[in-house]
C-alpha positions in Angstrom: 16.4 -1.4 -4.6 14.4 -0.4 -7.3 10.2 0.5 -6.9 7.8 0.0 -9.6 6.8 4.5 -9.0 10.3 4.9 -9.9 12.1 5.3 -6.4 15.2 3.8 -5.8 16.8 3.2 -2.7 20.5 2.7 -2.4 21.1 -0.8 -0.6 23.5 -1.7 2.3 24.2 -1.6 5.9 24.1 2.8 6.1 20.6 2.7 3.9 19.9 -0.1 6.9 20.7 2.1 9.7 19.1 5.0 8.8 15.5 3.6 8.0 15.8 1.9 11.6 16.8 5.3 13.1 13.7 6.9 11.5 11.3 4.4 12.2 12.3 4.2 16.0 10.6 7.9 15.8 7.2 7.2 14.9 6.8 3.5 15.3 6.4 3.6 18.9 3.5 5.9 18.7 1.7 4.4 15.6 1.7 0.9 18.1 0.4 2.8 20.8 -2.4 4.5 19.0 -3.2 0.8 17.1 -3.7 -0.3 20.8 -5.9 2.5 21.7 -8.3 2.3 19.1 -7.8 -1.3 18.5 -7.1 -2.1 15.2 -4.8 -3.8 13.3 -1.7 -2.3 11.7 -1.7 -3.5 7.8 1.4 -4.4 6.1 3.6 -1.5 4.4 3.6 -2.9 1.0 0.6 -4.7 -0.4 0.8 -8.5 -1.0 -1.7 -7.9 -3.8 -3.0 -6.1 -6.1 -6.6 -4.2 -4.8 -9.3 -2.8 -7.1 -10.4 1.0 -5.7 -13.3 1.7 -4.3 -14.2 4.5 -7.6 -13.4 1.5 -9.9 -16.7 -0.5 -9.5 -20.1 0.8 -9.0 -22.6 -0.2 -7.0 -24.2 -2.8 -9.8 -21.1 -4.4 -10.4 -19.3 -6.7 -8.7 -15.7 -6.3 -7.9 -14.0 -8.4 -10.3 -10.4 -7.8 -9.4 -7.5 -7.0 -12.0 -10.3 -7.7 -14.7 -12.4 -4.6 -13.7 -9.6 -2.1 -13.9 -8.1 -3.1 -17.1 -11.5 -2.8 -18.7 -11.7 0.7 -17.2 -8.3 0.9 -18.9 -9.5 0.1 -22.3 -12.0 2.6 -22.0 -15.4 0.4 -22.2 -17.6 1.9 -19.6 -20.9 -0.1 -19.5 
């Protein structure tokens, strides 16, 4: 399985295993602290693409995937 920040991640049922073996460590606490300060755990990988918070000012609106590629470009105002 190949990422779009360059990881890659061998596939199969040993790759399997192991990512289940190291998230029975933490998972169990990371639900138990969601239920103590009630909120909501958010998915692991994004279903789309956000514009940052340091990507708009105050004036603008956020525009979505059009903002950042302007900032991109290099037009500022």
């Amino acid at each position: 399985m190949q990422f779009d920040v360059g990881l890659e991640l061998p596939e199969g049922e040993a790759t399997d295993r192991k990512l289940a073996e190291l998230r029975q460590l933490y998972e169990p606490y990371v639900y138990a602290l969601a239920t103590y300060f009630r909120i909501r755990i958010p998915p692991w990988i994004a279903g789309e693409e956000w514009v940052d918070n340091w990507q708009v000012t105050i004036w603008e609106r956020p525009a979505g995937k059009k903002v950042a590629r302007e900032r991109a470009k290099g037009e500022h105002f």
